[in-house]
C-alpha positions as CSV (number, residue, x, y, z in Angstrom):
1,X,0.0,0.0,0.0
2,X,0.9,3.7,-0.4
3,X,1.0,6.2,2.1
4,X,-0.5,9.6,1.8
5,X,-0.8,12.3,4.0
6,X,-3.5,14.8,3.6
7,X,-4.2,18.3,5.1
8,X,-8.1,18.4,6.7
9,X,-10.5,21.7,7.2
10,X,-10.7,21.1,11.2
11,X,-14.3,20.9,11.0
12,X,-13.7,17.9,8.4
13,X,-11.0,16.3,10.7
14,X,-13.8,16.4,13.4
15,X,-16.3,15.3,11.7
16,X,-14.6,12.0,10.4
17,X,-12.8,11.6,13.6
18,X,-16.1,11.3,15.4
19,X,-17.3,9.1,13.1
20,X,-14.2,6.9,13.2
21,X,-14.9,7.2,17.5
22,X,-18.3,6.0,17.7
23,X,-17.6,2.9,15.0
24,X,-14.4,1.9,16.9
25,X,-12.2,2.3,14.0
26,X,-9.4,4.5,13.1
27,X,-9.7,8.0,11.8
28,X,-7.2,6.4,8.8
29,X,-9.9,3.8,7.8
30,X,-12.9,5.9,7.9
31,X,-10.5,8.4,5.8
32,X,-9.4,5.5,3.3
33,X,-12.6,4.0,3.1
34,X,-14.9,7.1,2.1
35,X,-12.5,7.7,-0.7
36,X,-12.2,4.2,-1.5
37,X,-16.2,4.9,-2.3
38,X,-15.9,8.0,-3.7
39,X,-13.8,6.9,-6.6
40,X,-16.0,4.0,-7.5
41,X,-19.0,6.6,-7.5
42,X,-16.8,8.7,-9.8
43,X,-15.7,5.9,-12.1
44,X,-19.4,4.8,-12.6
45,X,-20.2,8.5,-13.6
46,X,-17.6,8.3,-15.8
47,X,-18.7,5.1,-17.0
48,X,-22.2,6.3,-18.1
49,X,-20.9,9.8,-19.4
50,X,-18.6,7.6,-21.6
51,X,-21.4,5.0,-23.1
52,X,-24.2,7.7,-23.1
């Protein structure tokens, strides 16, 4: 895997840091996960912008 570091609004480093708190998780999977979504929603937008 690669590391990243990334710079956080501290009203976005608080949200996602009490999400990651009341799951149980760390701040880093919360973090790696929403992206993780966020570039398959973007690649299926891509997806129907390229075939429509």
């Amino acid at each position: 895997m690669t590391q990243v570091s990334l710079l956080l609004e501290p009203a976005v480093a608080l949200f996602y840091t009490q999400i990651a708190e009341s799951m149980g998780i760390p701040l880093e999977q919360v973090l790696s996960d929403a992206l993780f979504k966020l570039a398959g929603e973007l690649s299926l937008e891509a997806l129907k912008k390229e075939g429509g």
